[in-house]
N, C-alpha and C positions, 0 to 999 in steps of 0.2 A: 220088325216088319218095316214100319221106318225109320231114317237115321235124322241124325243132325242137318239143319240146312251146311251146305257147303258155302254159302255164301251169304252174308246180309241184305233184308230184302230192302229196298229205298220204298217210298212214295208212288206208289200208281204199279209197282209189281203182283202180279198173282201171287195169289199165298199156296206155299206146295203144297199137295196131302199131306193129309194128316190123320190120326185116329185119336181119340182121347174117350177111357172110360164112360160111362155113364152114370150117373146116382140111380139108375134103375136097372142096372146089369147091363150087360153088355158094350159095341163099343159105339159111339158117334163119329162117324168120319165129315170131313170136311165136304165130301160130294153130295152125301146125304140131302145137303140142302142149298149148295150151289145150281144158282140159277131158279131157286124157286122162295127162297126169305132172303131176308139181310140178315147179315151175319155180322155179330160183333164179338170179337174173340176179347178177354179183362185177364189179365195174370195178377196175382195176389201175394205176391211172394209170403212168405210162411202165415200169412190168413188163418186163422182161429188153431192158432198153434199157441203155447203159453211161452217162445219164446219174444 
């Protein structure tokens, strides 16, 4: 549904759509909650993996 950014985002750009799973089913999109919380997106590269 969606792809790779096409481009890198700098400082002060909009973050594109997005969807990413849920730990309670289904999916979280990025709209979801634009405009209505803050949003702070953390990547964990392999996070509770035993590598």
């Amino acid at each position: 549904m969606f792809g790779f950014a096409k481009k890198n985002l700098k400082i002060g750009d909009k973050a594109p759509e997005f969807a990413l799973p849920s730990h309670i089913g289904g999916k979280v999109r990025l709209t979801d909650y634009l405009d209505k919380k803050n949003i702070l997106l953390a990547f964990y590269p392999m996070d509770w993996t035993p590598v």
